[in-house]
Structures are given as C-alpha cells and as structure tokens.
N, C-alpha and C positions, 0 to 999 in steps of 0.2 A: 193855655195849650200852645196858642203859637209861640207864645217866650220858652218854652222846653222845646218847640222843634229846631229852634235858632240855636239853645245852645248846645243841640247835639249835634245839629252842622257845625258849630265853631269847632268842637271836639275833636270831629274828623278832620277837618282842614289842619288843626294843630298838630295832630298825628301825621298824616301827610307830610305837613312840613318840616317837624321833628324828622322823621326816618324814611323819607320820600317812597317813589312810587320804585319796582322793582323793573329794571332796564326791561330795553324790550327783547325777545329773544331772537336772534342767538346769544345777543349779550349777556354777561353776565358779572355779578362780583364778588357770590361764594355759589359751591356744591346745591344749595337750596333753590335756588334761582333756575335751576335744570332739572327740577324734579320733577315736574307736569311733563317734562317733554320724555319721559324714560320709554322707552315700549319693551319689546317682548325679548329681544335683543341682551338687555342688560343696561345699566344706570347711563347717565350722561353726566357729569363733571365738567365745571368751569375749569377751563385752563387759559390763560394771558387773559381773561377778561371775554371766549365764548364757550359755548357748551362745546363742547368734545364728546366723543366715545371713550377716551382715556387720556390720558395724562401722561402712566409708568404703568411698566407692565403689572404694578397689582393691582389696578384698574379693569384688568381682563382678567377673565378665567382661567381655568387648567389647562396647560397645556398651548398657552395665547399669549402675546406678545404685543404691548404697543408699540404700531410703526406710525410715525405722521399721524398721529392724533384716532389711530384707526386699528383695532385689534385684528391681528392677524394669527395664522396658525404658527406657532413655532418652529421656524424648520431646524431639523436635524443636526444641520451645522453652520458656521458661519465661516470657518476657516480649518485648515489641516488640522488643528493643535486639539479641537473639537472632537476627532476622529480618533478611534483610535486600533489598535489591531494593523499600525502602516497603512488603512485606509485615506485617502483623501478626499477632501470636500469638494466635489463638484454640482452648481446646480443645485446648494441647498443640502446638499444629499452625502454622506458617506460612502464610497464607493472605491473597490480596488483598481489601483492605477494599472492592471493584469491581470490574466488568467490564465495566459498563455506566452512562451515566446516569441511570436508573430506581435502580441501586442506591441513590443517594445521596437526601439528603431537606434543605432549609434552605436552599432556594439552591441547592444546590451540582452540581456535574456532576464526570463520573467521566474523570479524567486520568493513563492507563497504571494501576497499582492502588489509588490513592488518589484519595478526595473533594476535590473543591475549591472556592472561590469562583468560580462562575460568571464570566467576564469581560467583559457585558453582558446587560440586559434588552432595550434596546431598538436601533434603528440609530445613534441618535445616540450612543451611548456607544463608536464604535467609532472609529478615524481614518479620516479622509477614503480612499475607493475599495475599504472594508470595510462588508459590515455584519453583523446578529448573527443567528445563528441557531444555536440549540440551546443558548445559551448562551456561543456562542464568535464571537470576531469572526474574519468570514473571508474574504477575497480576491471582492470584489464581481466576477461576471463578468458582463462586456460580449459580446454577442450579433456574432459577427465578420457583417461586411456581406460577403456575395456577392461572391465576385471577377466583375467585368465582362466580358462578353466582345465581342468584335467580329465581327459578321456579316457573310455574303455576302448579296448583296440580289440580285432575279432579275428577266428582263425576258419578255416577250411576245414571242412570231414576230416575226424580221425587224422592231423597236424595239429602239429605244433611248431611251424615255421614261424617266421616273420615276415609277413609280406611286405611289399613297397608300402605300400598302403599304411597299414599299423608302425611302420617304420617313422613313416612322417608324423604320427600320430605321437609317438615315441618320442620325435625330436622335439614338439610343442610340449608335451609333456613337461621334459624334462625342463624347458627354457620356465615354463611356469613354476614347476617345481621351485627353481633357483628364486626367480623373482620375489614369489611369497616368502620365503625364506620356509620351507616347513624343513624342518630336522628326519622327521623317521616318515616312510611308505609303507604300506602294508600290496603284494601282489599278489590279487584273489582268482583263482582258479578257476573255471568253469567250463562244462558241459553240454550236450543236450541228452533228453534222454535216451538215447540209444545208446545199448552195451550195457555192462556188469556193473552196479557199483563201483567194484575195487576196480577194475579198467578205468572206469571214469575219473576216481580218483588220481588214478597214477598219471592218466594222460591231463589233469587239471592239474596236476604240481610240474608238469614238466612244460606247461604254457606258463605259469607265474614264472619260472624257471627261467625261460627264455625271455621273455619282457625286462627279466631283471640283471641278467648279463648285458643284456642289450641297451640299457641305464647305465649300468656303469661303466659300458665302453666309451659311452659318451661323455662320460667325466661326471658323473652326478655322484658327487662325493658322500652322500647322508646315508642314514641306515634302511635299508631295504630287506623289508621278511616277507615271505612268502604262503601261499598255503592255500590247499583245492580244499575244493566244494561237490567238486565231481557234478554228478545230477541233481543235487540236493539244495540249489537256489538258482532256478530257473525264473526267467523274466517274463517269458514267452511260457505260456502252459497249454498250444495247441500243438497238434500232431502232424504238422508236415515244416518243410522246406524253410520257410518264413520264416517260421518262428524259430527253429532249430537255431537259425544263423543267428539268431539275437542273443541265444543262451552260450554258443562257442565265444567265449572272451574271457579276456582278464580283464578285472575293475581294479584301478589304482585306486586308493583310500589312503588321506593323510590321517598322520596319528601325532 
C-alpha cells in the first residue's frame, strides 16, 4: 500500500514537471488561464501574458469597443468622415456644425448643417430682379397692382344726366376697360319701380345711352351696345328712397 502511494506522488510530481503549475493570476499564457476569473460581465482573455477584459474589439459585445484592454460603448463617431448628412463629429457625437445664421461667425451664414460663404453683402452682388438679404440673394418681389374693376354708375329721379360723380366713375371705367384689354361692353339700363313699363323702359335706354356717348368721348375705341331693363331687374326690392337709388344705374358688363 505504501509503494502505490509513492508512486502516485511520483506521477504528480512528473506531471508537474512535464507541464508545470498554471502562472498566478493576473498572469497568464493562453485564454484558459482566465477562465475561473470571468464574472457576470463577460469572459477575461490573456493578452501580452495578463488577463484582460479584451484584447480587439470582438472580445466585446454588440455595440462595444475595446479601448485599453477595457470594453467600452461605441461612440457614434470618431472623426467628421464617420458622419454623415454634413454633420460633424463632436464629443463623440454627430452633430450639425448650425441651425441657424447666428451660429456661424466670418462671413458666413448657416445652409441646412453647415457654414458658408455668404452669397452677398450688398443688392448689387446679386443678378438683376434679386436682391440680398440676410446674406442670401433672393427673388426681388414686385408689389401685384390691384386688379381693376368696373362700376355701375347711378342716376337722379326721372334723369338721365351724368353727374360728376358717375363721370369719375366713367373715367376709371374706361382706363380699366383699356387696361384689361376687353374688346365689346354691353350698357344696361335700369330703373326703380316707379312709372309705366314702357316709361321705364325708354328712360333706361336713354341712361345706357348716355354712359355710352360719354365712353366714347373719352376715346374708348371698342364696341359698345346698349339696352334697358326698365323696372324689370331691380337690385333693391324695398319700397322707398334707399333702395330706389340702387335700382337707378347703368351696369357695364364685359362681353
């Protein structure tokens, strides 16, 4: 019995000394030598001869980078070329060199995330029907002129004058007339209801009448027809003073 205990100590000694004892830790001299020490963390790996938390980054997990023997999160960028969309890497980070004009200093104004060379100081640096403002040349806008319109002009009881009034009426008229360019007028007679029909009528063709002489004294060269309505298209359908004077006029209507 004792000669088998002896030679099973020789046995171990011989192993021993074949493949010796396993360094002490931190040391190390492969992957195996760092397995008792892993925790919860993730593995430990010999690197130059100690255990490490990594080596290269496929050492770490998703999303983890080895820095200095030490997994870290991977940031977002490491330099400009990393970014991209004009953003630059600042602080790890992606980020637009602007948001605004104010950001920027030298000149320059802020165009989607990047600085730029302003592209005028003053109006004359821009092309003709532009000019600069804020830095930028931009679509000079023209102020649209009023569309013109064309009035009814209105008469007195039982007249068919032309008052001052309807006169000036007349001359705007006409200057819109021109401007639009319409070709032919139609001049509509009208009434209130007091008096005959046929009164009405005769005294409504002799207001278009007059409207329309008083057009072409003025030079309004196009074609000009006339024609009453008498009482028979009334604006106003109440029975006094008011309303009357809304129904005495002539309507110009382009054709």
């Amino acid at each position: 019995m004792r000669v088998r205990s002896l030679m099973i100590a020789a046995l171990i000694l011989s192993v021993v000394f074949l493949f010796g004892c396993p360094p002490k830790f931190p040391n190390c001299k492969t992957d195996e030598h760092c397995k008792s020490f892993e925790n919860n963390e993730g593995k430990v790996v010999c690197v130059n001869g100690q255990c490490q938390e990594c080596g290269k980054d496929e050492d770490c997990g998703y999303g983890k980078i080895c820095k200095f023997n030490k997994c870290e999160i991977k940031p977002e960028c490491i330099n400009d070329a990393d970014c991209s969309g004009g953003m630059l890497c600042r602080n790890n980070k992606c980020v637009p060199e602007c948001t605004m004009d104010s950001d920027c200093t030298g000149g320059k104004i802020c165009e989607g995330v990047r600085c730029v060379p302003a592209q005028c100081i003053k109006n004359e640096d821009c092309a003709e029907g532009k000019i600069c403002e804020s830095g930028r040349c931009v679509q000079k806008m023209v102020a649209k002129e009023a569309e013109c319109t064309v009035d009814s002009i209105y008469f007195e009881f039982d007249k068919y004058d032309i008052t001052s009034e309807s006169a000036d009426i007349l001359k705007k008229n006409a200057e819109c007339i021109k401007k639009k360019g319409t070709k032919k007028i139609v001049i509509e007679g009208n009434c209130d209801e007091r008096g005959t029909t046929e009164y009405n009528m005769s005294l409504g063709q002799k207001r278009a009448e007059a409207a329309r002489k008083y057009l072409k004294n003025l030079g309004l060269n196009i074609k000009i027809d006339t024609i009453s309505y008498g009482k028979e298209k009334p604006v106003c359908k109440e029975s006094n003073e008011e309303c009357w004077a809304k129904n005495r006029r002539d309507d110009i209507v382009s054709k």
